[in-house]
N, C-alpha and C positions, 0 to 999 in steps of 0.2 A: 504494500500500500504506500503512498506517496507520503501520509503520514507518517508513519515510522521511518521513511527516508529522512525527510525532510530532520526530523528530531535526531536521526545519527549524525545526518550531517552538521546540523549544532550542538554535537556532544562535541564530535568531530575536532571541531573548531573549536572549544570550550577547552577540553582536557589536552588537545598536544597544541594550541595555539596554532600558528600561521602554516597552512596547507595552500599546496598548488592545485590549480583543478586538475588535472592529471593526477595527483597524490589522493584527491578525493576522489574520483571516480574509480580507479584501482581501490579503495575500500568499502566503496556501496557499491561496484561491479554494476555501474554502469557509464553511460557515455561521456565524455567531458560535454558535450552540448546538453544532455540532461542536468548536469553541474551548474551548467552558467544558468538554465530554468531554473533549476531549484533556490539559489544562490536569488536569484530576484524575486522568487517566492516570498523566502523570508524577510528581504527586506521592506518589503508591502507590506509584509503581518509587523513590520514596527523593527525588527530585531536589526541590530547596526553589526552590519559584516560590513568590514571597513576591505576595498582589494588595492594592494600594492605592488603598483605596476617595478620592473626591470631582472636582474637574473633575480636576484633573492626575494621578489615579491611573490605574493600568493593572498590568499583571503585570512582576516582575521578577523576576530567579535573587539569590540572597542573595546578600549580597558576600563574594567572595572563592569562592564554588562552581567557579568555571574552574580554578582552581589545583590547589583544595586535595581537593575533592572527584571531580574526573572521574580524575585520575592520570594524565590524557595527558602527556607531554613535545611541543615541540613540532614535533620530527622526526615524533612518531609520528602527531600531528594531520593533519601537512600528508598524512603518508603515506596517509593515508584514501582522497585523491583516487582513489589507485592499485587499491582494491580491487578486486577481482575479475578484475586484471590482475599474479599473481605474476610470472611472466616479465619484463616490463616492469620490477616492482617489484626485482627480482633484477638486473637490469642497470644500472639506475638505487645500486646498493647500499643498498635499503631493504626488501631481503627480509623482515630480522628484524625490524627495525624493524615493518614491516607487520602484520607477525604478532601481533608484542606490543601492538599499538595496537587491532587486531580481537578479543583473546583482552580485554582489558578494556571495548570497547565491549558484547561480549557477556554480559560479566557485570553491568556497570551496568543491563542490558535485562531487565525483569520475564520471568517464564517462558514465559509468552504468546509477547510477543513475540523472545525467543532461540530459544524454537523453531523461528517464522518463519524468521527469520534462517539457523539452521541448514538450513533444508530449501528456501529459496531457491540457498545454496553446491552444496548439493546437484546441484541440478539446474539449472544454470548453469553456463556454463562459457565463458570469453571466450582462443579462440587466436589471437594478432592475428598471427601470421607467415603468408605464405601458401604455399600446399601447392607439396611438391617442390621447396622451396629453402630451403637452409642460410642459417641466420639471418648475417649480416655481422657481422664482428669487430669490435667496438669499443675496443676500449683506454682510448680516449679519455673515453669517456660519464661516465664520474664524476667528473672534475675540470670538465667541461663542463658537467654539473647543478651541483654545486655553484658555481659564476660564475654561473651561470642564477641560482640563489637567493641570491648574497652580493652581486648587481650588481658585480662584478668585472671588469676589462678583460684580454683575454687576448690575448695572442699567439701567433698560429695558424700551422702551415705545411698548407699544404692543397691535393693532387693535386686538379686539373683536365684534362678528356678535350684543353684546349688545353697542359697542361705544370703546373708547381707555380707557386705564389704565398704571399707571408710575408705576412698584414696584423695588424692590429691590431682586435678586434672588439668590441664590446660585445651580451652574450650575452642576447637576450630570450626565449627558451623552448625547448622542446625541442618535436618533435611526431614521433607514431611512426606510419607509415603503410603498410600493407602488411609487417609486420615489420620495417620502414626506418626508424630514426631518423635526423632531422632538425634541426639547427638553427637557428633563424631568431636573425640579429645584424646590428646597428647596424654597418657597415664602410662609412668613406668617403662619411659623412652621408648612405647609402642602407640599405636594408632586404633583406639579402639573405638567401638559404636555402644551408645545407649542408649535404652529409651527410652527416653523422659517421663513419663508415667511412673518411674519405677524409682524414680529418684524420691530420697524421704525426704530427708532436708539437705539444702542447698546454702553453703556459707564463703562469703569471700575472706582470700585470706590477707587482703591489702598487698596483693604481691604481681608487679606484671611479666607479661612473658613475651619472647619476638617468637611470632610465626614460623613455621619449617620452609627454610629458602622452596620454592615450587611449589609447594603443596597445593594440591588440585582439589578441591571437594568436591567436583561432579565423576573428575577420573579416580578420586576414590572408591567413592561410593558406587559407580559401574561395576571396579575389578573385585567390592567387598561385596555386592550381592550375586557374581559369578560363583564365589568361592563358598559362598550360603551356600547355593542353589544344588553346587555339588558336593557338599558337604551331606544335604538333605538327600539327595538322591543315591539311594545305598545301594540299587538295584533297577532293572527293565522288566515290567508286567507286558506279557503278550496277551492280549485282547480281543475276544470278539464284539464287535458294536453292531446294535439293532440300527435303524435309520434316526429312530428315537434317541437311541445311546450316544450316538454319532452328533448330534444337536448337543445332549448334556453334557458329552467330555470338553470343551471347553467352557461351559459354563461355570463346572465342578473343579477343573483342574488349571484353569488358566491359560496362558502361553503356552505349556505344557503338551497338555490338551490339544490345544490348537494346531503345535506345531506335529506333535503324532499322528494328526487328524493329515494332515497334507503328505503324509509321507506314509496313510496308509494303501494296503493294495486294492487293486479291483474288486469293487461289488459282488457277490454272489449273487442269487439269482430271486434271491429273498432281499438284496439292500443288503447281508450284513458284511461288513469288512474287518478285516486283520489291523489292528494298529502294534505299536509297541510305543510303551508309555511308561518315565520313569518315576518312580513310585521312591518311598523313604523305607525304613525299617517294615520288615513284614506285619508288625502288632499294628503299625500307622497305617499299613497299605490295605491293611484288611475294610478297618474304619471306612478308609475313603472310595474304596472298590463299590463297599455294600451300598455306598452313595447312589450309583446309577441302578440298583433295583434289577428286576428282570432284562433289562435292555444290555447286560455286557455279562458276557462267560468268562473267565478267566481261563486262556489256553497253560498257561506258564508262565513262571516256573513251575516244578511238581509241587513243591515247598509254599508256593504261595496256594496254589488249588489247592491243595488241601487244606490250608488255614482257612479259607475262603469258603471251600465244602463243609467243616468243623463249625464253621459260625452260622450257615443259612441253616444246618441241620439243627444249633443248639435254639435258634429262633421256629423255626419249624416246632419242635419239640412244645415249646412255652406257650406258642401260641394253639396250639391243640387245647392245652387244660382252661378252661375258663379262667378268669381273674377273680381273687375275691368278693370285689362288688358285683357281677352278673352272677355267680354264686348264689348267693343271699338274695337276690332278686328273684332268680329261678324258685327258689327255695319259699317263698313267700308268696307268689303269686301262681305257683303252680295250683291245677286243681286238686280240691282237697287237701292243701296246705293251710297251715296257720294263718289267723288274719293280722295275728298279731305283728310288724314286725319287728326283725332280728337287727340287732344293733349294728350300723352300718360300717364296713371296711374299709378301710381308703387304702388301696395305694402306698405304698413309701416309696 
């Protein structure tokens, strides 16, 4: 969109100061005749790109335009990241902030393009929690952003599925995944991940720290949820999928799912097809097998079919004998039964 140009091209110009149009077109990857367009765009919408003709000239924003002209604060800049993410933004405690940083970027934007703007908000709309589960309590998230951003050292108390643990952390970024936030921090000259949920209390310890020269949080957190994924994956279920089952294994299994589904063989003659789908620990894979119901057999391994066989049979079994409540009901309303009734069972 010309909008987002148009704003790289005045970060462009913001953060490295004086560009050649040739220097800016090699970075928004398009034409220098689209350059010199844009370039008069902005200065119609108000904004002073000052251009300085001979070898060393090029385009630059007048001095002192960052401050004094845009009105951002710089809460409200960094807060931009977050658009189109209130929730997040709301948790993070830069709801309002957000807002007031978007209600001035809109009015610095010619009418053209705030219309744009408006009727993208529109019809956009980014829910990063995922369905049918309550978002996790954080407590913790806003003194943990802010260390994120003040390089501040914190000391953590934080529940593990093995028991709690106190360390000391140095806080590199946040990441929200699945409606889950995450921490990723420098603890014990390693790089680890938390998730913030699980943190009990959170204490500064007036101590700061310099960042790891490179440290990447997106190529992090890429090559740390590879090493999950095959971490979790202990083993390959071969599968047969009804046309039905074929539908729920990505629903059920994700990516996963999905990407087994594309790599499975040709149809039989009933729809159903072969996949191979990798699955975690056998006690896990049983769980999430019994998911898809009648719609998938498990071909293999032998060790999983039978675990597989083991649990439809022990449900088969349970569900023959009545439940204590239709029991007692039987029992009560049968003819020539008691009128009285029998004190009722529930369930545990």
């Amino acid at each position: 969109m010309r909008a987002d140009r148009l704003l790289s091209l005045l970060l462009l110009l913001q953060n490295r100061g004086r560009m050649t149009a040739p220097e800016l077109a090699a970075e928004l990857e398009v034409s220098v005749r689209t350059v010199y367009r844009d370039v008069e765009a902005l200065g119609a919408a108000g904004v002073p790109v000052c251009a300085d003709r001979g070898p060393e000239g090029g385009y630059r924003l007048m001095d002192g335009y960052r401050t004094r002209l845009t009105g951002l604060t710089d809460a409200e800049a960094g807060s931009l990241f977050l658009a189109g993410m209130p929730g997040p933004a709301r948790d993070l405690g830069l709801g309002a902030v957000l807002a007031s940083a978007q209600l001035k970027v809109q009015a610095a934007l010619p009418a053209e393009l705030a219309g744009q703007a408006r009727r993208v908000q529109e019809r956009f709309h980014l829910d990063a929690p995922a369905w049918f589960r309550e978002a996790d309590p954080v407590p913790c998230l806003e003194p943990v952003a802010a260390a994120v951003w003040e390089r501040r050292v914190l000391r953590v108390h934080y529940r593990r599925w093995r028991g709690e643990v106190r360390r000391e952390v140095r806080p590199l970024g946040l990441v929200l995944k699945g409606g889950i936030w995450y921490l990723v921090a420098l603890a014990e000259e390693t790089v680890r991940t938390y998730r913030v949920s699980r943190l009990l209390t959170v204490e500064e310890t007036g101590e700061l720290f310099d960042r790891p020269a490179g440290f990447d949080l997106a190529a992090y957190w890429e090559e740390s949820s590879r090493r999950l994924e095959a971490a979790l994956h202990q083993g390959v279920a071969r599968l047969r999928l009804s046309p039905r089952g074929q539908r729920l294994l990505p629903m059920q299994f994700g990516a996963a799912g999905a990407r087994a589904l594309r790599s499975a063989g040709a149809p039989d003659a009933d729809g159903w097809v072969v996949v191979e789908l990798p699955v975690e620990t056998e006690a896990v894979a049983v769980g999430d097998l019994l998911r898809l119901g009648p719609e998938a057999e498990v071909l293999g391994p032998p060790g999983l079919r039978q675990a597989v066989a083991r649990a439809v049979a022990a449900l088969a079994d349970r569900y023959r004998q009545p439940s204590g409540v239709f029991e007692n009901f039987h029992e009560v309303h049968r003819p020539g039964g008691t009128d009285r009734p029998r004190e009722r069972q529930v369930p545990s």
